[in-house]
N, CA, C and O of each residue as an XYZ file, in Angstrom:
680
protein
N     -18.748     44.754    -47.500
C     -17.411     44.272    -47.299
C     -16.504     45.337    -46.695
O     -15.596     45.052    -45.915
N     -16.886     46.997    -47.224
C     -16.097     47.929    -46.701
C     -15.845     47.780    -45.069
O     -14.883     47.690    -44.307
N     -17.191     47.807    -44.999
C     -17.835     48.084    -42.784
C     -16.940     47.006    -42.629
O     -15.791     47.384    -42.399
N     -17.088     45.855    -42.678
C     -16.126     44.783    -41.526
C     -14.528     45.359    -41.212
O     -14.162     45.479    -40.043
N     -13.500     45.746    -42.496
C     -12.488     46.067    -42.029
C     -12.225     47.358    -41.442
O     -11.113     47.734    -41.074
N     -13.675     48.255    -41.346
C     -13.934     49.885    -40.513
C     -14.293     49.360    -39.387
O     -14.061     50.197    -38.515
N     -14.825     48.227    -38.849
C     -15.059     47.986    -37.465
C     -13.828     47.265    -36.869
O     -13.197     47.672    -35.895
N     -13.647     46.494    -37.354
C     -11.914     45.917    -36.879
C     -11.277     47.108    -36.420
O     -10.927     47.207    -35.244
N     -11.087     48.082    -37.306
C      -9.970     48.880    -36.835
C     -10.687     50.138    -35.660
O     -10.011     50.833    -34.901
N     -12.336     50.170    -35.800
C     -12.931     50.779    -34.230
C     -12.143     49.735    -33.437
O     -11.017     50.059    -33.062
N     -12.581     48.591    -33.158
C     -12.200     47.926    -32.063
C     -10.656     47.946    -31.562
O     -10.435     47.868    -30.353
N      -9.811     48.030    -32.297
C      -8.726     48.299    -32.385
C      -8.316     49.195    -31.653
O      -7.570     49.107    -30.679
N      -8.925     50.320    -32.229
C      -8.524     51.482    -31.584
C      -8.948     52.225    -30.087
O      -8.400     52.977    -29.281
N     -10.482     51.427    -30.257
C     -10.924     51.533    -28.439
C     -10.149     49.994    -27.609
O     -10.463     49.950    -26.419
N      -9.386     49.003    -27.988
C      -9.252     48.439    -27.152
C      -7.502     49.348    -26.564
O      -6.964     49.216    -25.464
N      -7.181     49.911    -27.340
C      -5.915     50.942    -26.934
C      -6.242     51.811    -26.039
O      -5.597     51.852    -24.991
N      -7.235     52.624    -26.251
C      -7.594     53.286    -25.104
C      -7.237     52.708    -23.487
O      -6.756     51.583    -23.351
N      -7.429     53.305    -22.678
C      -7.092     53.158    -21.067
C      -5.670     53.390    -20.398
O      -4.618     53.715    -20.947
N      -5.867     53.198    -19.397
C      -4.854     53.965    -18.471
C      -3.386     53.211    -18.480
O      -3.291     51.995    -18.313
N      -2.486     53.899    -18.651
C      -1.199     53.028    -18.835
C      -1.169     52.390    -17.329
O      -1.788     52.628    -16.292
N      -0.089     51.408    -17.733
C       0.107     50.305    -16.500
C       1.249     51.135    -15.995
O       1.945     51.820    -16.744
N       1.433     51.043    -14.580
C       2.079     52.013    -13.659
C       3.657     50.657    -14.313
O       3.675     49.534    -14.817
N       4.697     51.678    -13.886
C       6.263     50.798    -14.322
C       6.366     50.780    -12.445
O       6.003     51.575    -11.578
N       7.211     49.128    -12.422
C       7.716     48.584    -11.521
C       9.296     48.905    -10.916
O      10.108     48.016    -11.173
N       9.746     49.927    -10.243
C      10.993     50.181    -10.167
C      12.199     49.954    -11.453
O      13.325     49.465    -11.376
N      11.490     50.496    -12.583
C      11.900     50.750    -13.783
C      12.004     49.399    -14.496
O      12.734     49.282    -15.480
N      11.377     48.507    -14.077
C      11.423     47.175    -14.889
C      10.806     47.337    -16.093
O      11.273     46.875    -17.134
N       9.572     48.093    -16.016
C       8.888     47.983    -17.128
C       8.148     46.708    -17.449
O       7.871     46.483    -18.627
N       7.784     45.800    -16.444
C       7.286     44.818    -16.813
C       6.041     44.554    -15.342
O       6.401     44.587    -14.165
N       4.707     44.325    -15.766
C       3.658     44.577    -14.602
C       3.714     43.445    -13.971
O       3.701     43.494    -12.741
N       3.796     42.074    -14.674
C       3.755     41.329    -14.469
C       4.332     40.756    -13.236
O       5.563     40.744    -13.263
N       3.634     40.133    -11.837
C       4.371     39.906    -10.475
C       5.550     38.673    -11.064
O       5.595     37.958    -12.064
N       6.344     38.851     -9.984
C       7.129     37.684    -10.367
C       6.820     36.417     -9.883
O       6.274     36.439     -8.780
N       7.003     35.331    -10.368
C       6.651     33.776     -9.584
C       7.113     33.466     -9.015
O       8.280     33.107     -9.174
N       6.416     33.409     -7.902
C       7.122     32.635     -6.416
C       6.748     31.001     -6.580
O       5.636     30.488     -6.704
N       7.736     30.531     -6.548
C       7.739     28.737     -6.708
C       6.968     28.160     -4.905
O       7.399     28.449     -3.789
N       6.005     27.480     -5.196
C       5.467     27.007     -3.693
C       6.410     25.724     -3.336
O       6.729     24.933     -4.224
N       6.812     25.571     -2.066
C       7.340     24.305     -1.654
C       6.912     23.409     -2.017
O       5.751     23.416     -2.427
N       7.664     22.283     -2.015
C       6.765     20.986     -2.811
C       6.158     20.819     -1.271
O       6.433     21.224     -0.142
N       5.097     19.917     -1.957
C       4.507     19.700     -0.833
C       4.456     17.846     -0.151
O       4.102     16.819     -0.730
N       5.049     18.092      1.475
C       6.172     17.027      1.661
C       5.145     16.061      1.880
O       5.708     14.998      2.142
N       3.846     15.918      1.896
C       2.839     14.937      1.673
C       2.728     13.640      1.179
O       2.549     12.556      1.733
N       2.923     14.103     -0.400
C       2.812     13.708     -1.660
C       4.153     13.336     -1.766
O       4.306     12.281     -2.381
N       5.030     13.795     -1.416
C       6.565     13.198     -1.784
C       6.545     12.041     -0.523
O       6.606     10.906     -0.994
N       6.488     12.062      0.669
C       6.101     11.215      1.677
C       5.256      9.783      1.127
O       5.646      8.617      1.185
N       4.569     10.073      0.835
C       3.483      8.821      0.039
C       4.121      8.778     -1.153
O       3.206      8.620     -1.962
N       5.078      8.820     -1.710
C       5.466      8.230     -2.718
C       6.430      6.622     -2.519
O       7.193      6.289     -1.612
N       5.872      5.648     -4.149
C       6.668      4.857     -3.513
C       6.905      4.017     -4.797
O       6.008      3.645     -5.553
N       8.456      3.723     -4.968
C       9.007      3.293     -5.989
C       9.606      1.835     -5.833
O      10.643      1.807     -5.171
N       9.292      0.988     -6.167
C       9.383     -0.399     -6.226
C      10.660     -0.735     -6.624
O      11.191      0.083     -7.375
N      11.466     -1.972     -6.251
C      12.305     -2.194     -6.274
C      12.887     -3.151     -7.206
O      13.031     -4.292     -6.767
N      13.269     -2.905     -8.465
C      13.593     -3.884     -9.418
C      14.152     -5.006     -9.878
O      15.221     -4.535    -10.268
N      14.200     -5.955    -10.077
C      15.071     -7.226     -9.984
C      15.205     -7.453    -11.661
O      14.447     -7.038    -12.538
N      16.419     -8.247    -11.788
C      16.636     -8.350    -13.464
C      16.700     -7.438    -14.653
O      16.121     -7.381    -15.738
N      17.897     -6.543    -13.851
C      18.255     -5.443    -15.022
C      19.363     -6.159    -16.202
O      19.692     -5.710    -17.300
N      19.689     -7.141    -15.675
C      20.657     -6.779    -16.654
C      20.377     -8.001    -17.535
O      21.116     -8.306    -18.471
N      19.369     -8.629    -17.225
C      18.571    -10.112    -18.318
C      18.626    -10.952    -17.780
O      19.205    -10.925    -16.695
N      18.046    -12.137    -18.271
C      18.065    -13.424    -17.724
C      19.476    -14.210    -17.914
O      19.463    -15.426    -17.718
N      20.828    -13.506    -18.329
C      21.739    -14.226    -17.980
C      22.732    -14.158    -16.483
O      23.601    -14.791    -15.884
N      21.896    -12.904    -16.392
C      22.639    -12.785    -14.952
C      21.350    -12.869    -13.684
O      20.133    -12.910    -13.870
N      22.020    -12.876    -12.526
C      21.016    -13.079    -11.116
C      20.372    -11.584    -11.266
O      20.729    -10.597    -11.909
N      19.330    -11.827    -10.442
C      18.225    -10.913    -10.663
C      18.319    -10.250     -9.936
O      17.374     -9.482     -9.756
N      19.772    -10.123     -8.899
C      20.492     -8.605     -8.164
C      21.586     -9.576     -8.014
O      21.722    -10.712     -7.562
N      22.494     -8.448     -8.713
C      23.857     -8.774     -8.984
C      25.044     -8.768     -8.260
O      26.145     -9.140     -8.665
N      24.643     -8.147     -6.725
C      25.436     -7.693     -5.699
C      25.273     -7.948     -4.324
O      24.201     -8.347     -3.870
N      25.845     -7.830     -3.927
C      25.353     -8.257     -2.337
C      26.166     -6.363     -1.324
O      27.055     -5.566     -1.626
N      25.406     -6.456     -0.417
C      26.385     -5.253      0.297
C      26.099     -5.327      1.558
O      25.264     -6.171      1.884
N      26.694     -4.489      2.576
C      26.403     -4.217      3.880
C      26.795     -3.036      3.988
O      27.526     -2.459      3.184
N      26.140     -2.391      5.425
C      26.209     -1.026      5.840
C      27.213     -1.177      6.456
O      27.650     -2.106      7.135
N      27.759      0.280      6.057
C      29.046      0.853      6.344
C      29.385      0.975      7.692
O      28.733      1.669      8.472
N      30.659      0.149      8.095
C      30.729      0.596      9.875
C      31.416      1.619     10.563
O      32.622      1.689     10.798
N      30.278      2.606     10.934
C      30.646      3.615     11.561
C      30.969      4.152     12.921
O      30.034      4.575     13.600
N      32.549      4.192     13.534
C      31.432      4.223     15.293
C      30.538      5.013     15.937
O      31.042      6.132     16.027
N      29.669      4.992     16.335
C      28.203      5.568     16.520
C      27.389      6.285     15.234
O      26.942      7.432     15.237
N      27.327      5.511     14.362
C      26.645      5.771     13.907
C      25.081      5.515     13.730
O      24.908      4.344     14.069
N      24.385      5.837     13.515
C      22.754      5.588     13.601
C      22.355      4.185     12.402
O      23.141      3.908     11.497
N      21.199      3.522     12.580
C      20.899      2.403     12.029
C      20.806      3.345     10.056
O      20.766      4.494      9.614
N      20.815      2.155      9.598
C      20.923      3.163      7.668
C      19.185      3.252      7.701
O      18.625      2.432      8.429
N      18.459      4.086      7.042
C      17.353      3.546      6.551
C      17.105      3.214      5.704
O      17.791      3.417      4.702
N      16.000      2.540      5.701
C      15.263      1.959      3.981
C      14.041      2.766      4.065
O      13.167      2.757      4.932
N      14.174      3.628      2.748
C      12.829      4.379      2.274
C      11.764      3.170      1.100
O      12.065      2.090      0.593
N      10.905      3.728      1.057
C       9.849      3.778      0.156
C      10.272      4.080     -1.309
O       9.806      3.527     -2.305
N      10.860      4.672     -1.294
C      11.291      5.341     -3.012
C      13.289      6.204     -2.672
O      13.915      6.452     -1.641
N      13.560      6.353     -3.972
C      14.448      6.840     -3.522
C      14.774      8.169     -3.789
O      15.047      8.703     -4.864
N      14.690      8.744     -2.382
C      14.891     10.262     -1.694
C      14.649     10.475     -0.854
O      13.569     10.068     -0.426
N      15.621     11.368      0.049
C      15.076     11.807      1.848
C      13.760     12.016      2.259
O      13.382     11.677      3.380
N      12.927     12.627      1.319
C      11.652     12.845      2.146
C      10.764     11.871      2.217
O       9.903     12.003      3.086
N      10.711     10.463      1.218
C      10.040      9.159      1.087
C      10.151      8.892      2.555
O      10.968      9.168      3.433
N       8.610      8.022      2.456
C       8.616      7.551      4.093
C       9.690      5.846      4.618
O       9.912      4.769      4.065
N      10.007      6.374      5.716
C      11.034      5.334      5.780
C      10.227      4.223      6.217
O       9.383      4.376      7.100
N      10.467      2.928      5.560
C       9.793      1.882      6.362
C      10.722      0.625      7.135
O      10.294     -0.429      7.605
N      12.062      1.102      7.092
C      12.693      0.012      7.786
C      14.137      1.247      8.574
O      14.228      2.472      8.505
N      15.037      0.222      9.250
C      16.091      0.555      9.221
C      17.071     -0.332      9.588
O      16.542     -1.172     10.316
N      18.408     -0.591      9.420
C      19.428     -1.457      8.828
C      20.849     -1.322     10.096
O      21.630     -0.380     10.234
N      20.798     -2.388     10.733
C      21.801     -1.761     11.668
C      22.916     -2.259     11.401
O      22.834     -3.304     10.756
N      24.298     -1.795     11.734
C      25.170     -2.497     11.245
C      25.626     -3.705     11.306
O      25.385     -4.553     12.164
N      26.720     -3.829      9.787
C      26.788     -5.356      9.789
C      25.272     -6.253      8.856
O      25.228     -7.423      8.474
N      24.302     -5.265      8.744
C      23.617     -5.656      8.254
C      24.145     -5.986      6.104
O      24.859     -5.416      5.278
N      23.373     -7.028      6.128
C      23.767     -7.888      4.649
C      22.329     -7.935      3.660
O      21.217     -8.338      4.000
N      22.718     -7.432      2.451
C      21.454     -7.238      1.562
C      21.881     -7.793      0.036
O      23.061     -8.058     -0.198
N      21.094     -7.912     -0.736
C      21.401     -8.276     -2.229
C      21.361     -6.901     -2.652
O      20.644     -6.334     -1.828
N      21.875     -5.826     -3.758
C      21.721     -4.692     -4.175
C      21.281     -5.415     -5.730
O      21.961     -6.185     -6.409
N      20.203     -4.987     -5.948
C      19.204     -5.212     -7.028
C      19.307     -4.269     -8.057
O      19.421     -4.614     -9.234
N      19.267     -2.789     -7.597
C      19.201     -1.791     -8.918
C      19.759     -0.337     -8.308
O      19.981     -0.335     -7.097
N      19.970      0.724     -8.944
C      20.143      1.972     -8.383
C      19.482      2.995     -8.974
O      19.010      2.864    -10.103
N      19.381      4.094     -8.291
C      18.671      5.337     -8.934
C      19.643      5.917     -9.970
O      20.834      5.629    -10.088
N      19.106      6.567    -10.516
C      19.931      7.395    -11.746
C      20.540      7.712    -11.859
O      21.252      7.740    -12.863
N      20.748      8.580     -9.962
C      21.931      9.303    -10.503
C      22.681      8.543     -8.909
O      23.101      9.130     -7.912
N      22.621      7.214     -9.175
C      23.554      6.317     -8.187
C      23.619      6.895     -6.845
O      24.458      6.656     -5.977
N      22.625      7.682     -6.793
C      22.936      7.425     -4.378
C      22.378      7.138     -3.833
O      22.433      7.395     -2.630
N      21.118      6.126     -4.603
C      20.091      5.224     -3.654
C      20.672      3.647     -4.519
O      20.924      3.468     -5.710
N      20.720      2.902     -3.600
C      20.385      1.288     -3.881
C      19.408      0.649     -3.474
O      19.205      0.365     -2.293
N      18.596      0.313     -4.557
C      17.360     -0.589     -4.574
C      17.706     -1.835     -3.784
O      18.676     -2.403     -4.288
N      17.119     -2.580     -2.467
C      17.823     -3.737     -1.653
C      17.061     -4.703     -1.667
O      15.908     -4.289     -1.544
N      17.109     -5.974     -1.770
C      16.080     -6.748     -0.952
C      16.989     -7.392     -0.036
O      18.169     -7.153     -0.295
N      16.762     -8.225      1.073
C      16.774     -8.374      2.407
C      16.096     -9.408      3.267
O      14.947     -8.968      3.250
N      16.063    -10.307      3.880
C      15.553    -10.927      4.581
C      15.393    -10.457      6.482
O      15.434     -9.288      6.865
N      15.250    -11.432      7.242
C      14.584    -11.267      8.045
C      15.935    -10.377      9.134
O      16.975    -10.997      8.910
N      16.122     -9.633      9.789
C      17.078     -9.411     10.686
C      18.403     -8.829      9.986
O      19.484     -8.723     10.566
N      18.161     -8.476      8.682
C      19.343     -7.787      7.682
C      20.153     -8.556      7.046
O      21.341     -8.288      6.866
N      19.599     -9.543      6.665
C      20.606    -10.770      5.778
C      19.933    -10.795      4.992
O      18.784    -10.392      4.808
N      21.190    -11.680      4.035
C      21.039    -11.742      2.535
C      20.584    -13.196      2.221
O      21.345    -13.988      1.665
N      19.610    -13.448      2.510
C      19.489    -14.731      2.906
C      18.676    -15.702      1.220
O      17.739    -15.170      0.624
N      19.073    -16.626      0.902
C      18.503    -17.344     -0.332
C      16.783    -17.583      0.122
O      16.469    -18.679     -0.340
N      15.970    -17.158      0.615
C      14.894    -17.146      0.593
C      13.636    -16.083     -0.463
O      12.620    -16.115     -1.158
N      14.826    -15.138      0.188
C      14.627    -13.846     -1.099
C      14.119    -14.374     -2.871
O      13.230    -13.867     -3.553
N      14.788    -15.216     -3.136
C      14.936    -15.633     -4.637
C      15.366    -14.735     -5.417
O      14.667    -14.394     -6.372
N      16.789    -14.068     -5.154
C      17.217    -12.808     -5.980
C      18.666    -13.424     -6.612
O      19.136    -12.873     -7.608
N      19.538    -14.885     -5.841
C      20.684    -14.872     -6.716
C      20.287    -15.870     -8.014
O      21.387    -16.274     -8.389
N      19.512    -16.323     -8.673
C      19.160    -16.799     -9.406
C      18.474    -15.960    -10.572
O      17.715    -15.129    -10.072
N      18.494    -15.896    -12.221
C      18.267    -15.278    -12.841
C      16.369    -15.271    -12.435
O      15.700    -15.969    -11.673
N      16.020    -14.158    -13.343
C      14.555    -14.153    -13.905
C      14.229    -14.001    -15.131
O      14.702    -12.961    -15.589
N      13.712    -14.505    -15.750
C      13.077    -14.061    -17.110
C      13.569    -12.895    -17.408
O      14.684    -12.759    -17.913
N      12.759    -11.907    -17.116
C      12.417    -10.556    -17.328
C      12.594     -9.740    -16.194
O      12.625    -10.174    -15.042
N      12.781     -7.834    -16.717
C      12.968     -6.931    -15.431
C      11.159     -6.637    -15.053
O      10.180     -6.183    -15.646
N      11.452     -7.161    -13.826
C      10.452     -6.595    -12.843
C      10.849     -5.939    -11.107
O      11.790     -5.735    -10.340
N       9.261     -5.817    -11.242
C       9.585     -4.865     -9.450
C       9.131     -6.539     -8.328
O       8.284     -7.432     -8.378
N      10.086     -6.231     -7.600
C      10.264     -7.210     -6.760
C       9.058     -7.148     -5.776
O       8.555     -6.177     -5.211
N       8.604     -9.059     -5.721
C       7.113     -8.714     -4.750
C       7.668     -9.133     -3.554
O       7.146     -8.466     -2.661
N       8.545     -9.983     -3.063
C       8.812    -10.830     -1.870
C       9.149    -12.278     -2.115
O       9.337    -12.872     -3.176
N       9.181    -12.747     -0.720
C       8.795    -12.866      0.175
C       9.911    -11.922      1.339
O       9.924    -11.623      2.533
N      10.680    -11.737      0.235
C      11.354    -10.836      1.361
C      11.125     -9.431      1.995
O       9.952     -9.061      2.032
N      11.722     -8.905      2.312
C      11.659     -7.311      2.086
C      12.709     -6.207      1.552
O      13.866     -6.455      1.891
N      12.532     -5.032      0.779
C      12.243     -4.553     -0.098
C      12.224     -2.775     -0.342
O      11.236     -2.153     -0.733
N      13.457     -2.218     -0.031
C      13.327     -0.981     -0.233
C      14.626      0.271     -0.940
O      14.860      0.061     -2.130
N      15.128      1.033     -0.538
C      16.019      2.161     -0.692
C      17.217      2.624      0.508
O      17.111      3.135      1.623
N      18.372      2.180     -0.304
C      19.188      2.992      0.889
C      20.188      3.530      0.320
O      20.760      2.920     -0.583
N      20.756      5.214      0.864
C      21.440      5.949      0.461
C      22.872      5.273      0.156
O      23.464      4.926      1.178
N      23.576      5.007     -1.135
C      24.450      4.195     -1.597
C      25.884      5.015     -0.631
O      26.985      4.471     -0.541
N      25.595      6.213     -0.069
C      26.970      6.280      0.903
C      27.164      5.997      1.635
O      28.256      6.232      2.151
N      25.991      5.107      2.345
C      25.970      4.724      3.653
C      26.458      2.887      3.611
O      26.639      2.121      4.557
N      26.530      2.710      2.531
C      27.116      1.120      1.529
C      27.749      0.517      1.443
O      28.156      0.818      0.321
N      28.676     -0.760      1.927
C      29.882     -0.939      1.157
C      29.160     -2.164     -0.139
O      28.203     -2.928     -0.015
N      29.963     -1.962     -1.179
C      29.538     -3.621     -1.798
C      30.728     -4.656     -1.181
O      31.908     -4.336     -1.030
N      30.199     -5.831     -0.896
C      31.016     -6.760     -0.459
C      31.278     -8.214     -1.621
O      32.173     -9.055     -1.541
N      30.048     -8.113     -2.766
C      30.295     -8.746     -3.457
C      29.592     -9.155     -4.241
O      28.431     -9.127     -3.832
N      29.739     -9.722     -5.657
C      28.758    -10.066     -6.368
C      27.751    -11.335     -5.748
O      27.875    -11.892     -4.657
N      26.780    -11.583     -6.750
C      25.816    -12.755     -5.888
C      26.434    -13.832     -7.144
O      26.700    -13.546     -8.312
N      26.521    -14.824     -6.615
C      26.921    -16.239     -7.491
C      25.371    -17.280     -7.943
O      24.422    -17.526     -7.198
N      25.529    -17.637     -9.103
C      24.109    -17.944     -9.092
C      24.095    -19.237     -8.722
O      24.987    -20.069     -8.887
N      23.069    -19.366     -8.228
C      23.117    -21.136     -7.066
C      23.082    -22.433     -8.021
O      22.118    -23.121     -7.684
N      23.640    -22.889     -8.866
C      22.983    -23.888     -9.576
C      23.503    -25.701     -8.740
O      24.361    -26.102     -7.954
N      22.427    -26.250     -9.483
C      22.652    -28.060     -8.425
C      24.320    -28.133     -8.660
O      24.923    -27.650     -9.618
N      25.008    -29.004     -7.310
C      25.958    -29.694     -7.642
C      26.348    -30.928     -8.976
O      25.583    -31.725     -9.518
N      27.870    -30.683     -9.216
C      27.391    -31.538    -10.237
C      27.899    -33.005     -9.890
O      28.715    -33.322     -9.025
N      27.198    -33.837    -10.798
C      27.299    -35.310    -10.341
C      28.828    -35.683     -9.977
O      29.803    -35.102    -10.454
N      28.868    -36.585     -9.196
C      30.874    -37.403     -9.292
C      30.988    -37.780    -10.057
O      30.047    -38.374    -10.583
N      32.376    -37.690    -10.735
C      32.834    -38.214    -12.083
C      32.923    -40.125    -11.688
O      33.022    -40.831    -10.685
N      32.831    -40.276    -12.939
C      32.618    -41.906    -12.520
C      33.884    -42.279    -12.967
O      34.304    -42.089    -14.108
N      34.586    -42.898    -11.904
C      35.774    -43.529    -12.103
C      36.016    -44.944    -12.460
O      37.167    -45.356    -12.604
């Protein structure tokens, strides 16, 4: 039982041994510092975040807003990304005057989740002013993406479509 805690403290004492670590312009610390690598714009490029319908329940329409791009003179068409952030790949773009349902927003509110019909309208084909069940990511038939909420105006809520009602019978 003696020897085990006489060899612990050999090992001990030869793992102290060796050559001190040279000091770094008096840091005193060997250790390199971490250089952070660029993200890599690939992987942020191929990213892609779906566009949600029915945040706020089935008592309200399943995008609550309607908007159009902001009119600028000469300004360039808005885009619609893939997800929301500049480096997502863009798959559309929005020229002015163009009209969308605004469905959801990013977190920290400067992307709006859109859907859209054919030529930049807000067109009832979509199936977005009418409630849904439940929150989900929007499949179509429309189309479907991200646009920077400064480039935005809202023009108005969406009204939910329900049948006319019968004539009163006189």
């Amino acid at each position: 039982m003696k020897a085990q805690p006489a060899a612990i403290l050999v090992l001990l004492l030869l793992g102290a041994c060796g050559e001190r670590a040279p000091e770094q312009n008096g840091l005193g610390s060997t250790t390199p510092p971490y250089v952070r690598p660029e993200a890599d714009q690939t992987l942020l490029g191929e990213t892609v975040s779906p566009v949600r319908i029915g945040e706020f329940g089935p008592s309200f329409a399943a995008c609550t807003a309607r908007g159009t791009t902001r009119n600028r003179v000469g300004s360039e068409p808005v885009p619609v990304r893939a997800a929301p952030f500049e480096q997502a790949q863009q798959i559309d773009s929005l020229e002015q005057d163009a009209q969308f349902f605004i469905c959801s927003r990013s977190h920290d509110q400067r992307w709006f989740g859109i859907v859209y019909d054919e030529g930049g309208r807000a067109g009832e084909r979509c199936g977005v002013s009418s409630p849904v069940p439940s929150r989900r990511s929007y499949r179509g038939p429309c189309a479907a993406g991200w646009v920077p909420s400064g480039r935005i105006r809202q023009i108005s809520g969406v009204v939910e479509h329900r049948p006319p009602a019968p004539p009163p019978n006189d």
